[in-house]
PAZAPA-4460 file (N, C-alpha, C; in steps of 0.05 Angstrom, whole numbers, plus 32768, in hexadecimal, padded with zeros to 4 digits):
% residues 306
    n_x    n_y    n_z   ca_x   ca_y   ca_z    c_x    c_y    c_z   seq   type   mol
   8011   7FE8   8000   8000   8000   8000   8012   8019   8000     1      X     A
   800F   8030   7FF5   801F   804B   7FED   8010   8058   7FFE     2      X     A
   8020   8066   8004   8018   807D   801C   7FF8   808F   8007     3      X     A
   8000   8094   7FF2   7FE2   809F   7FDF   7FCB   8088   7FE8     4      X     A
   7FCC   8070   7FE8   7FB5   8062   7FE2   7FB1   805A   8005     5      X     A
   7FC0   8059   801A   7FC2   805B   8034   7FAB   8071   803B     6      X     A
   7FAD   808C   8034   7FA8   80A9   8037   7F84   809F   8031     7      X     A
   7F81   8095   8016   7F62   808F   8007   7F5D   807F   8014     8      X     A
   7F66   8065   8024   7F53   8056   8033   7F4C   8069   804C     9      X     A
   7F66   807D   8055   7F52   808C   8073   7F47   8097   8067    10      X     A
   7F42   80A7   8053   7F29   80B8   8048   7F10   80AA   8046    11      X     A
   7F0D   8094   803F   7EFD   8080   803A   7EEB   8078   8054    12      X     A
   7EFE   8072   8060   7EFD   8068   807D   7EEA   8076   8095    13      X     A
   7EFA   808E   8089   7EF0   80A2   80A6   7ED1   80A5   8097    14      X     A
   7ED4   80AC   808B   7EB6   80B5   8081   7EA1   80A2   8089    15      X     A
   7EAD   8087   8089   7E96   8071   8080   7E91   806D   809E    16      X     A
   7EA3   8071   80AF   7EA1   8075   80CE   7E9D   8085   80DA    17      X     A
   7E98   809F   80CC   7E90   80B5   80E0   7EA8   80B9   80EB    18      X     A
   7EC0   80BB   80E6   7ED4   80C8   80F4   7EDD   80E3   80F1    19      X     A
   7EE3   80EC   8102   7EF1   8114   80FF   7F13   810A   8105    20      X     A
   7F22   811B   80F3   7F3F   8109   80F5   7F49   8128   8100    21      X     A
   7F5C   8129   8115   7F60   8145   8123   7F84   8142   8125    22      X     A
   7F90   8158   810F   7FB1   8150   810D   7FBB   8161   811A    23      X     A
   7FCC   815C   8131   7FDD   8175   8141   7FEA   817C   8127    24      X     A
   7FFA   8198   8126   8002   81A4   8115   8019   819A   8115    25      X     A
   802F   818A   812C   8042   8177   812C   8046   8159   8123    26      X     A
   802F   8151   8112   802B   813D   8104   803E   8142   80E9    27      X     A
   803C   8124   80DD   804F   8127   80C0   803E   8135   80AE    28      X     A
   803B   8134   809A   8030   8140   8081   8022   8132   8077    29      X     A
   8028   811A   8072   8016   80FE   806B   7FF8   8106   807A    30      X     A
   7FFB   8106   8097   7FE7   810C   80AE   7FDD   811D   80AD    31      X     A
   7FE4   8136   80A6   7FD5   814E   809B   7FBE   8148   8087    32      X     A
   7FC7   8137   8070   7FB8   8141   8057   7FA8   8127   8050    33      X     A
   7F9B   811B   806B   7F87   810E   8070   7F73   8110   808D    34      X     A
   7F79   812E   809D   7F72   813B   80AE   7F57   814E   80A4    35      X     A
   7F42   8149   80B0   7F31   8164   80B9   7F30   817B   80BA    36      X     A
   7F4A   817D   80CE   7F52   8192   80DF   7F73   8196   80E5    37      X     A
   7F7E   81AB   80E2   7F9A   81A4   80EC   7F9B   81BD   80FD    38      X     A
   7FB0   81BB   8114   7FB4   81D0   8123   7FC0   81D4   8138    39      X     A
   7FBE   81EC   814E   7FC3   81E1   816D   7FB2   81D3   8173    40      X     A
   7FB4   81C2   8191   7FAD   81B0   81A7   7F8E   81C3   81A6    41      X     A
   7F87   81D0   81AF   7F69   81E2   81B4   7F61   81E7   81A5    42      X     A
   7F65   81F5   818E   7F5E   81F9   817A   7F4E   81E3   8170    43      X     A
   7F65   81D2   816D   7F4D   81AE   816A   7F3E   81AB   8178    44      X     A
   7F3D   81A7   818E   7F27   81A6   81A2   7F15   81B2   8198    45      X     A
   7F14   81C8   818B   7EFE   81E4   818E   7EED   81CD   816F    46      X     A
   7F04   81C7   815A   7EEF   81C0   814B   7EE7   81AA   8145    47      X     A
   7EF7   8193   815A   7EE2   817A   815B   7ECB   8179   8169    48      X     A
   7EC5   8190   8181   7EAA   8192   8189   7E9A   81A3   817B    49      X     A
   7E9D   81A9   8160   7E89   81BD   8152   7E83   81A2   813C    50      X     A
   7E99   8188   8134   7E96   8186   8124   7E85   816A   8123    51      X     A
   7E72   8168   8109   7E58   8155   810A   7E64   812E   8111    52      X     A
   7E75   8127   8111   7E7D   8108   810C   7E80   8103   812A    53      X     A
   7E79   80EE   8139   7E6F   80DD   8149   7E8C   80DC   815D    54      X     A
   7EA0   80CF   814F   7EBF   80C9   8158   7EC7   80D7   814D    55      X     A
   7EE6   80DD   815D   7EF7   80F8   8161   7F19   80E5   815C    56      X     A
   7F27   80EA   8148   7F3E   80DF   8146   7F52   80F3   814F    57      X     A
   7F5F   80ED   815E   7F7E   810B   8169   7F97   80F9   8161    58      X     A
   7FA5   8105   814A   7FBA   8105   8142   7FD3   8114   8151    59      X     A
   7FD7   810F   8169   7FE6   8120   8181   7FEA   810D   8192    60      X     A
   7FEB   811E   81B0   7FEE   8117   81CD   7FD8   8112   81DA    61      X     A
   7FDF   80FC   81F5   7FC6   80FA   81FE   7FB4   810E   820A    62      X     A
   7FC3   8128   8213   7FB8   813C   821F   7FA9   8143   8216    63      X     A
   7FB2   8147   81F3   7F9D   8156   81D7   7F84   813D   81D8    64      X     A
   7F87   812B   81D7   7F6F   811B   81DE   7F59   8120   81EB    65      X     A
   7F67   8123   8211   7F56   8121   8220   7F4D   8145   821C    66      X     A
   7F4D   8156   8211   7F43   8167   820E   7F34   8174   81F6    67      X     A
   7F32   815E   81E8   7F24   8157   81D6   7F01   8146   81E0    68      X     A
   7F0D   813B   81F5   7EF8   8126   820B   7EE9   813F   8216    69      X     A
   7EFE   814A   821F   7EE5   8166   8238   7EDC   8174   8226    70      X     A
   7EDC   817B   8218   7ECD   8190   8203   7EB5   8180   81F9    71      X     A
   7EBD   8166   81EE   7EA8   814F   81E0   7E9F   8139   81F0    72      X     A
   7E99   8132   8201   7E92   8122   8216   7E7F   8109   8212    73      X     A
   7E6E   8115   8203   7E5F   8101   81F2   7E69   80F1   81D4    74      X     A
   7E83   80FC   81C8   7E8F   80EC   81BB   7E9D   80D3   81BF    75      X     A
   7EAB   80C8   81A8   7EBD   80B0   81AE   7ED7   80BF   81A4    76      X     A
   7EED   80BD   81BB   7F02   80CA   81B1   7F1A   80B9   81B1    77      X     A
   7F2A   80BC   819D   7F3F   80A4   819A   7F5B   80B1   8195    78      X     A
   7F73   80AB   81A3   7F8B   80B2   81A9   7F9A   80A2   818B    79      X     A
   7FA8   80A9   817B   7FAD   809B   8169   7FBB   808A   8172    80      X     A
   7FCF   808E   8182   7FEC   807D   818B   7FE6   807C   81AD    81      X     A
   7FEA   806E   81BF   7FDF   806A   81D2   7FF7   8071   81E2    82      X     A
   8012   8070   81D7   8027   807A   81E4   802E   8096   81E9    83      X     A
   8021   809B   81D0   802D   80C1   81C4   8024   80CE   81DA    84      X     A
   802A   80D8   81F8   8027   80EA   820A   8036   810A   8209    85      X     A
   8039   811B   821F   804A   8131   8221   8055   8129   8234    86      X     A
   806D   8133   822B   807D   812A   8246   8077   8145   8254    87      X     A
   806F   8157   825B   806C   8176   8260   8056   8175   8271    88      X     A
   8040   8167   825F   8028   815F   8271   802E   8155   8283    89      X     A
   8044   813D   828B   8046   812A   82A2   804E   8134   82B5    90      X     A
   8062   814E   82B3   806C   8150   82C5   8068   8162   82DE    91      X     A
   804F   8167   82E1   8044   816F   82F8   802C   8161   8302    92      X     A
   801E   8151   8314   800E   814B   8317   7FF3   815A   8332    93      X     A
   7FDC   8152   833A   7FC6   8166   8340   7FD3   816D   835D    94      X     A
   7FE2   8159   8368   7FE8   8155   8386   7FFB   8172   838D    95      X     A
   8008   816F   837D   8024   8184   837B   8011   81A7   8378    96      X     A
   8003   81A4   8364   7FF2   81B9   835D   7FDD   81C3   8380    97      X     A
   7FD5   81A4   8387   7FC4   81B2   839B   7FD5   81BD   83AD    98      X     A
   7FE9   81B2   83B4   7FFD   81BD   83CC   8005   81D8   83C5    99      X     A
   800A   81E3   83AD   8018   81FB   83AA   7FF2   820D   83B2   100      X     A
   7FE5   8200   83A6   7FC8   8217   83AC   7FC7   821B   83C8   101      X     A
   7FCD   8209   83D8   7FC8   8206   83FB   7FEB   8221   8402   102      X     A
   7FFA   8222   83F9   8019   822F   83F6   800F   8251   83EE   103      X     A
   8007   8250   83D7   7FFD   826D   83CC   7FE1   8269   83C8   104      X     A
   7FCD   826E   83D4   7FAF   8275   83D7   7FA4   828D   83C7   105      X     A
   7FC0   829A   83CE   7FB1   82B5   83B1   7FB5   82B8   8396   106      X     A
   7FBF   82A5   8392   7FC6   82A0   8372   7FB0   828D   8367   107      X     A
   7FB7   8295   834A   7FA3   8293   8337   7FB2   827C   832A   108      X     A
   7FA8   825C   8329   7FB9   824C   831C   7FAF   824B   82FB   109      X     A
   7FC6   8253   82E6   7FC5   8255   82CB   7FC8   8238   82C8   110      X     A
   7FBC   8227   82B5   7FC6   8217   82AC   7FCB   820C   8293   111      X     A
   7FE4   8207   827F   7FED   8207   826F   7FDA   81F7   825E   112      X     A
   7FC9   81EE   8249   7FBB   81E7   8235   7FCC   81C6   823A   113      X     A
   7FEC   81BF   8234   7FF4   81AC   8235   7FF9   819F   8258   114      X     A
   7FE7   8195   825D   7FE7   8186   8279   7FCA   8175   8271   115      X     A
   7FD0   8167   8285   7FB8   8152   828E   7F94   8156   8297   116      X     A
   7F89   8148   828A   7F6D   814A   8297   7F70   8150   82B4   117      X     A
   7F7A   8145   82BC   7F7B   812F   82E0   7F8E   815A   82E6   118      X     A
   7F9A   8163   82DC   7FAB   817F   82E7   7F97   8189   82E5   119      X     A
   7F82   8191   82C9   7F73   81A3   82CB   7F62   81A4   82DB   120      X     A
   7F52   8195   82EB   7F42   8196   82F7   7F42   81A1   830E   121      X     A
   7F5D   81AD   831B   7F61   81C1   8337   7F70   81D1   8323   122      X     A
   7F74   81E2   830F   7F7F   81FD   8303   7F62   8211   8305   123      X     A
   7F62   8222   8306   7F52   8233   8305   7F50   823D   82DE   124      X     A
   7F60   8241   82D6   7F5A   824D   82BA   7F79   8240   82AB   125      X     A
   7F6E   8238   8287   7F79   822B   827C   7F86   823A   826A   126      X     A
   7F9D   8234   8261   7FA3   824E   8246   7FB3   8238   8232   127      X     A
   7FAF   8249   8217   7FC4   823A   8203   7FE4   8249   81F8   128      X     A
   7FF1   8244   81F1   8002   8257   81EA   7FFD   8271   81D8   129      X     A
   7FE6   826C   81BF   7FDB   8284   81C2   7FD0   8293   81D0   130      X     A
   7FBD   828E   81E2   7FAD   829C   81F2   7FB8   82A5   8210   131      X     A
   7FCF   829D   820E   7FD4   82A3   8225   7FDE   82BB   823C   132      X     A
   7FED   82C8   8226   7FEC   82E7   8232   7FCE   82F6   8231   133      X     A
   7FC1   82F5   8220   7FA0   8306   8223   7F9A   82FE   8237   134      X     A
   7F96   82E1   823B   7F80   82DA   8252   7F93   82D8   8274   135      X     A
   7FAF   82DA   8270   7FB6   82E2   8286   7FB3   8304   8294   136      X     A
   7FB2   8319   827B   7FAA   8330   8281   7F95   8338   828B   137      X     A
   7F7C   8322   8280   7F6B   8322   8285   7F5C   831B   82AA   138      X     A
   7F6D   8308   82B1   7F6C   8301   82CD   7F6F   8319   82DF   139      X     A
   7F5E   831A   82F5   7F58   832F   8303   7F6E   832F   8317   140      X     A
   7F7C   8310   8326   7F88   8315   8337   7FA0   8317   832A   141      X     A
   7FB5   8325   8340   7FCD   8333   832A   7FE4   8317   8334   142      X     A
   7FDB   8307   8348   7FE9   82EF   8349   7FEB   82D0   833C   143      X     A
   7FFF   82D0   8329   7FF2   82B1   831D   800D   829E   8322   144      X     A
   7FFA   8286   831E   8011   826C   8325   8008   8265   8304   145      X     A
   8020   8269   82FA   8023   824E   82D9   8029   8239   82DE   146      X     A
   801D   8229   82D2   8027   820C   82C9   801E   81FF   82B2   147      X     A
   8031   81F9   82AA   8048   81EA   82B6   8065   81F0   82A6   148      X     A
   8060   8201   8290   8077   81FF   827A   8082   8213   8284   149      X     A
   809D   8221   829C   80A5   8235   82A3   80AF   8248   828D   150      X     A
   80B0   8244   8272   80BD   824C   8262   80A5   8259   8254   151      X     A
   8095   8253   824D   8078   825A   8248   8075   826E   8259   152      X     A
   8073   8270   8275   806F   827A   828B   8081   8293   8290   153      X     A
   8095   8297   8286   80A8   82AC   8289   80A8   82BA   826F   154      X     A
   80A4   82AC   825D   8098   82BB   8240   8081   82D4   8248   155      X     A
   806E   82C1   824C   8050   82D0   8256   8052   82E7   826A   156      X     A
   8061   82E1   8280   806A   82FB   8292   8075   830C   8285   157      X     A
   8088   8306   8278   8093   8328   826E   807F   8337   8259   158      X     A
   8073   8321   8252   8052   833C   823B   8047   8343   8255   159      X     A
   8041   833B   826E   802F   8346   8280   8043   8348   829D   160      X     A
   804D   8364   829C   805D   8368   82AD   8055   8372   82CD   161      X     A
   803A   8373   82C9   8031   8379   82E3   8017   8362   82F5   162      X     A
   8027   834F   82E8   801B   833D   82F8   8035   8327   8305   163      X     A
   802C   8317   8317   8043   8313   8331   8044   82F6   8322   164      X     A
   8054   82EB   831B   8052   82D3   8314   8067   82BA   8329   165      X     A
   805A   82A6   8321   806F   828A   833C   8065   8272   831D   166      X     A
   8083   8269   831B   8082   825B   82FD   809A   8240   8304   167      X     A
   8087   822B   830D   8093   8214   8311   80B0   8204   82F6   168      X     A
   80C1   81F6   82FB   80CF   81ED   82F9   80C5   81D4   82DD   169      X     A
   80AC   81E2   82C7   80AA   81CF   82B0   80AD   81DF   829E   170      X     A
   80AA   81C6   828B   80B1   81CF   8268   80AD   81B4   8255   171      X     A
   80B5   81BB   8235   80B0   81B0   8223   80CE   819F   8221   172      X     A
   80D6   818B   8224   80EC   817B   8220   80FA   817F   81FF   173      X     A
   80E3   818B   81EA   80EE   8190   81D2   80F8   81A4   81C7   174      X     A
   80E3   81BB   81D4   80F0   81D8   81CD   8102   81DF   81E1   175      X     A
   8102   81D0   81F5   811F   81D7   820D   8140   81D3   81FA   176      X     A
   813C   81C5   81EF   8150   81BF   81DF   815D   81CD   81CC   177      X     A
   8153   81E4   81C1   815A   81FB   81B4   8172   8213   81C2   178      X     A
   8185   8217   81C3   8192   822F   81CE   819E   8241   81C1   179      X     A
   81AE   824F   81CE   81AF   826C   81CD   81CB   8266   81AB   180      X     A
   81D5   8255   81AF   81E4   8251   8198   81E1   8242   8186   181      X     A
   81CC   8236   8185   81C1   822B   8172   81B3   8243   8161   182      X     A
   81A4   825D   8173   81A1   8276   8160   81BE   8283   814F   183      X     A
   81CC   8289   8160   81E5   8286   8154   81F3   8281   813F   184      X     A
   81EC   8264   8136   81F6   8256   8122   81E3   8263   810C   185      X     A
   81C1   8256   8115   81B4   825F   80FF   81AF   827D   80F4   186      X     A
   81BA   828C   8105   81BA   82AD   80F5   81CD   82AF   80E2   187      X     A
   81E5   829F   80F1   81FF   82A3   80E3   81FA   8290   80C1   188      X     A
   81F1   8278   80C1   81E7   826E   80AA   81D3   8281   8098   189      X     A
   81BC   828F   809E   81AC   8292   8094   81A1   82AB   809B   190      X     A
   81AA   82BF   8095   81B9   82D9   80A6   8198   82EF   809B   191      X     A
   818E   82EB   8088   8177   82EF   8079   8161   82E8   8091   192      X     A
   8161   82CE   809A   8145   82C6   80A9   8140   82CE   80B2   193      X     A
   8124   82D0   80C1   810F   82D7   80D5   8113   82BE   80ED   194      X     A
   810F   82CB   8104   8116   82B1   811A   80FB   82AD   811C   195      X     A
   80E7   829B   8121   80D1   8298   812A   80D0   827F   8142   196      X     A
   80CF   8283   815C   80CA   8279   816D   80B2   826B   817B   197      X     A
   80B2   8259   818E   8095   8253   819D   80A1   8258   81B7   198      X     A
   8088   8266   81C6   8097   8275   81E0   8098   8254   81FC   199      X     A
   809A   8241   81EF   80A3   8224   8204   80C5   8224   8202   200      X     A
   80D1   823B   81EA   80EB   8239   81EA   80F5   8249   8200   201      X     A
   8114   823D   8209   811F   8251   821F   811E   826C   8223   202      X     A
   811A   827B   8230   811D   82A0   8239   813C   82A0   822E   203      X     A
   8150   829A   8226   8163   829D   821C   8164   8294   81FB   204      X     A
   8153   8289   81FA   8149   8285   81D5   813B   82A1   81CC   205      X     A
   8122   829F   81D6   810A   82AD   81C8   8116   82C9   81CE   206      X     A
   8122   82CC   81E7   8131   82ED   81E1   813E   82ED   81C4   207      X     A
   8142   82E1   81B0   8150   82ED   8195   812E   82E2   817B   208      X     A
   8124   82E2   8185   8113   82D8   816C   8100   82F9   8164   209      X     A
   80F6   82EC   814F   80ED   830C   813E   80D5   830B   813C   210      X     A
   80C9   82F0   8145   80AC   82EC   814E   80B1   82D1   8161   211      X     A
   809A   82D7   8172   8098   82BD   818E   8077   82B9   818A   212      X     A
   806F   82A3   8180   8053   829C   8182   804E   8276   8182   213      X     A
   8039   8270   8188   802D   825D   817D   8036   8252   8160   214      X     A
   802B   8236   8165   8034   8222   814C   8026   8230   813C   215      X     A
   800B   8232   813A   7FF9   823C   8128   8003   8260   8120   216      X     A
   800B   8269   813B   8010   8281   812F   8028   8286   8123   217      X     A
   8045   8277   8124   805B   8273   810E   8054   826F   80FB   218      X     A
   8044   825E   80F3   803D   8256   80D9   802A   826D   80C5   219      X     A
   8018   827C   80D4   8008   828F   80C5   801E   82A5   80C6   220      X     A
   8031   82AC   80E1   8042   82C7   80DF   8057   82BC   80BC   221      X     A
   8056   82A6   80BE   8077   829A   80A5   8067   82A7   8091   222      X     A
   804A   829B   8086   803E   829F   8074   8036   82B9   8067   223      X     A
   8029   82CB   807B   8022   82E4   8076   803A   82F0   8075   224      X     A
   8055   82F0   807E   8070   82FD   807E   8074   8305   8060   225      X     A
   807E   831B   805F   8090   8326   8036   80A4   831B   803B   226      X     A
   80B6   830C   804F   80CF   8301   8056   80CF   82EA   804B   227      X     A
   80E4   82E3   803E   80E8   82CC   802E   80F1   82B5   8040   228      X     A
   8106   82B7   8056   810E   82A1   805C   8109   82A9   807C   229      X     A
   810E   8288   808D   8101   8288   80AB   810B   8271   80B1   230      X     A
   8111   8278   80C5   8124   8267   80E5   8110   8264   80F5   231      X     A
   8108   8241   80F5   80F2   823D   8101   80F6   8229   811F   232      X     A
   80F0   823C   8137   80F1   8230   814C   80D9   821B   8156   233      X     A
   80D7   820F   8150   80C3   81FB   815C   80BE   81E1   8149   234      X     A
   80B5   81C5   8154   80C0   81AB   8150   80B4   81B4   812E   235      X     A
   80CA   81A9   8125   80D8   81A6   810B   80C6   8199   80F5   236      X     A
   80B6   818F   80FF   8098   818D   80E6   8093   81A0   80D7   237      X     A
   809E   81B6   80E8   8083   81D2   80E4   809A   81DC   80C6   238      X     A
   80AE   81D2   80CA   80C5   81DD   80AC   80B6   81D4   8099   239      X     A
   80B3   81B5   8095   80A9   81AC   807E   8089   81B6   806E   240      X     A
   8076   81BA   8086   8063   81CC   8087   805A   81DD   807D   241      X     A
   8071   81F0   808B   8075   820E   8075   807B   820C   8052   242      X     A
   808C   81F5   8057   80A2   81F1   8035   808A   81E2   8026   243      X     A
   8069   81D6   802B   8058   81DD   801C   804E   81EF   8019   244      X     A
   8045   81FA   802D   8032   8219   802B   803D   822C   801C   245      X     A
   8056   8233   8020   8067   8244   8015   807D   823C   800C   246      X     A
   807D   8229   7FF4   808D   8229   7FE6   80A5   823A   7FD7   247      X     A
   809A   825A   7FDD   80B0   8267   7FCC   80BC   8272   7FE0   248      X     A
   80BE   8267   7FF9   80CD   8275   8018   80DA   8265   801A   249      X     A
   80F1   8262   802F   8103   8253   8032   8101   8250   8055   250      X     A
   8108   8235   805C   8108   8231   807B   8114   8215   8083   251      X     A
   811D   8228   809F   8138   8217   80A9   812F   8212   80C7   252      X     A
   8136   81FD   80D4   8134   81F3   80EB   8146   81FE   80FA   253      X     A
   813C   820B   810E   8154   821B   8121   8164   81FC   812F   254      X     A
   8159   81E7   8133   816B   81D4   8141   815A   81B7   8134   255      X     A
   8172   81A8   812A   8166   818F   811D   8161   8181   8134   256      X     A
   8161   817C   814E   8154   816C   8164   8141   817D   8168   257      X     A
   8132   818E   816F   8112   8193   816C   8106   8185   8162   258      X     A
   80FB   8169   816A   80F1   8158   8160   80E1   8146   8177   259      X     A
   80CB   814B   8179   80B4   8142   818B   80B0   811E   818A   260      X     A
   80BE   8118   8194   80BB   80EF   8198   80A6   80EC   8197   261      X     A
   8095   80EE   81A5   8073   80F0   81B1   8063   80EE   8194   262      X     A
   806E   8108   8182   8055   8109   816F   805C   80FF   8158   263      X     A
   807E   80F6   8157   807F   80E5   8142   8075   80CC   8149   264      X     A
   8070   80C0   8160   8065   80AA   815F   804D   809A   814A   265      X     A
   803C   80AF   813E   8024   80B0   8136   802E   80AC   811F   266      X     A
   8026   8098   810D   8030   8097   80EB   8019   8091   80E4   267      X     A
   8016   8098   80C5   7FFE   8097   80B4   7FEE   807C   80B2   268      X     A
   7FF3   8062   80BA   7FF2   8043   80C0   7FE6   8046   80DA   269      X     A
   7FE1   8052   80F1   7FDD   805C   8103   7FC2   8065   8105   270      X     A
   7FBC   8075   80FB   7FA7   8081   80EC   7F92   8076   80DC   271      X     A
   7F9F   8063   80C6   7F93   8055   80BF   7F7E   803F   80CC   272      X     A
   7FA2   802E   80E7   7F82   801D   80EC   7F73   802E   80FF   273      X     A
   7F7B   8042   8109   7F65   804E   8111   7F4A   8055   810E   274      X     A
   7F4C   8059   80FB   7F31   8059   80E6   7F24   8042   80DC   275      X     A
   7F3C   802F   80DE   7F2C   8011   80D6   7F22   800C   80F3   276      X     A
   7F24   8014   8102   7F22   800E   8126   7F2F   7FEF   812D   277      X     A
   7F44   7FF4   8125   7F54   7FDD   812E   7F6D   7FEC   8140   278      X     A
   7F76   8004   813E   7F85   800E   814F   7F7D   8029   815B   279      X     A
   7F97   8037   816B   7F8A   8048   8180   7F85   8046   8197   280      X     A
   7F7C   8055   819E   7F6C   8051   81BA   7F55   8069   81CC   281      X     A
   7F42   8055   81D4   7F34   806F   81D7   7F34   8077   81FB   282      X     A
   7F2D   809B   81F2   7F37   80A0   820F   7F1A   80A8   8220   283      X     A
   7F18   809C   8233   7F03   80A0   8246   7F0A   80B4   8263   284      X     A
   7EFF   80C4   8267   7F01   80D6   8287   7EE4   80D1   8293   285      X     A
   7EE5   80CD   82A9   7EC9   80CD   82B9   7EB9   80E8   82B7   286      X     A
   7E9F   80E9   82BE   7E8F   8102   82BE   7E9D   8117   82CC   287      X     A
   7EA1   8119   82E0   7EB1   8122   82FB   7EC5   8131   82EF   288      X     A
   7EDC   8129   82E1   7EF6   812D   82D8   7EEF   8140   82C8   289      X     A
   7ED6   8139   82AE   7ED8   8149   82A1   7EC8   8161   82A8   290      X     A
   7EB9   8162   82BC   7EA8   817A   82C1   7EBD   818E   82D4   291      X     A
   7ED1   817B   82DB   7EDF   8195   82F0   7EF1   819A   82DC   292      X     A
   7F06   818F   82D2   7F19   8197   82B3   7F07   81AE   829F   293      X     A
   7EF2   81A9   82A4   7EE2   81B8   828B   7EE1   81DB   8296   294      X     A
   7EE7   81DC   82B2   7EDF   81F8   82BD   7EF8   820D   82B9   295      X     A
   7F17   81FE   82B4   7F2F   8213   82A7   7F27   8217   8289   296      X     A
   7F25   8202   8281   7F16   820F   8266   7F05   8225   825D   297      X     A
   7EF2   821A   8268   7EDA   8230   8268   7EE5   8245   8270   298      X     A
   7EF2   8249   8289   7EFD   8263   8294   7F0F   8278   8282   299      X     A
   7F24   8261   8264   7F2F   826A   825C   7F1C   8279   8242   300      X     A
   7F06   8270   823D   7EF2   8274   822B   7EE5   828F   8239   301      X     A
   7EDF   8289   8247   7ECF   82A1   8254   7EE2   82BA   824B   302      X     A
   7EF8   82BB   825B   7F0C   82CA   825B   7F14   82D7   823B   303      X     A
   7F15   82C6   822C   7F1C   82CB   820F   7F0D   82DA   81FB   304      X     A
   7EF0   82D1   8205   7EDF   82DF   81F9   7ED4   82FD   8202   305      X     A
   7EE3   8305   8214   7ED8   8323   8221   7EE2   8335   8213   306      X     A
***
């Protein structure tokens, strides 16, 4: 079977099953261009609960899953790869979280979009890397606890300088990997580029970049740019990506290890039997979980829309 005639049985497939196929924007390309939907982690969320098909396929992490679950609750939602987790998500759990709330009582716990059902459910308000300076401005108390990506977290403080921040000891294990001379190299190669960053990179990275946004928003800043060529900070899919969209631009990987384990797990065969429902896995949360998880959300919704 050829990856072309692979692609026409999931087309085939999903349809005949009522499936919505949902591709993190860190998927291969193959995965893309038998997707629904491509994008950030929420963003999906936002449009597999608008969208009409029964089952929910997430080409991602399990987190992107289970928040795919709280939004759709009455769907069937299925993890393509049962391994593909965040390592980012893991590394804070609710226990740790409640202790710091009992520690600082006047703080407002932010919580990062990438974490766990089981975290969200004691955060007070949820953010994504786009949304996350508005809706932190937006918060009334001027004290917040981030979690969990401190790098995220120290990004976001310096757009909002008058609020008191306490920014635990996490992060992205992939964009940690980027430094200050790896910019270095790539200016010195490609002296023309635009740096485009994702603010999960170090406070000693993103200080040299010429834009700091979201996956989704590198990719529309590359596009809409008159700039021909771009130094692209964030996992290394997003190069190939661009080099369809914009073929007459040129783009370079600020570091060839930016490369997300997790979401290469997911291959187009993956997918497939997914849709044949022979692989996957589907993710279930109790009522409970998802009604208290569902209240940072909403909070971040509420917030966004004012």
């Amino acid at each position: 079977m050829t990856t072309r005639d692979m692609q026409d049985e999931i087309l085939r497939l999903k349809k005949e099953n009522d499936i919505c196929i949902l591709a993190h924007a860190y998927q291969s390309h193959d995965i893309w261009e038998v997707a629904d939907y491509v994008g950030d982690s929420f963003g999906l969320s936002e449009q597999a609960a608008t969208a009409p098909q029964k089952t929910v396929l997430m080409c991602g992490v399990r987190f992107m899953a289970e928040t795919v679950k709280i939004l759709s609750p009455n769907k069937t939602v299925l993890l393509s790869h049962p391994e593909a987790g965040c390592p980012m998500a893991d590394q804070i759990d609710k226990e740790l979280i409640l202790q710091m709330k009992d520690r600082y009582p006047d703080y407002t716990v932010v919580a990062y979009i990438n974490t766990t059902a089981d975290l969200k459910t004691v955060c007070d308000v949820c953010v994504t890397s786009s949304s996350a300076v508005k809706i932190v401005r937006k918060i009334e108390n001027p004290n917040i606890l981030f979690v969990p990506d401190c790098n995220l977290g120290d990004w976001v403080a310096k757009q909002v300088p008058d609020k008191n921040f306490k920014l635990v000891q996490g992060g992205c294990p992939t964009h940690v990997r980027m430094r200050a001379q790896d910019v270095e190299k790539a200016r010195k190669s490609h002296p023309d580029a635009l740096l485009l960053l994702h603010p999960e990179c170090h406070p000693t990275v993103t200080a040299f970049a010429d834009y700091v946004g979201s996956t989704t928003g590198i990719m529309s800043y590359a596009e809409k740019s008159e700039a021909k060529e771009f130094i692209i900070g964030t996992e290394n899919s997003i190069v190939q990506h661009l080099q369809f969209k914009c073929p007459d631009k040129k783009f370079y990987p600020l570091s060839r290890d930016c490369v997300c384990n997790n979401m290469k797990l997911t291959t187009l065969a993956d997918v497939y039997r997914c849709v044949k429902g022979t692989g996957g896995e589907e993710i279930h949360l109790n009522h409970d979980e998802i009604i208290k998880a569902r209240k940072c959300i909403d909070e971040m919704l509420r917030l966004g829309n004012e």
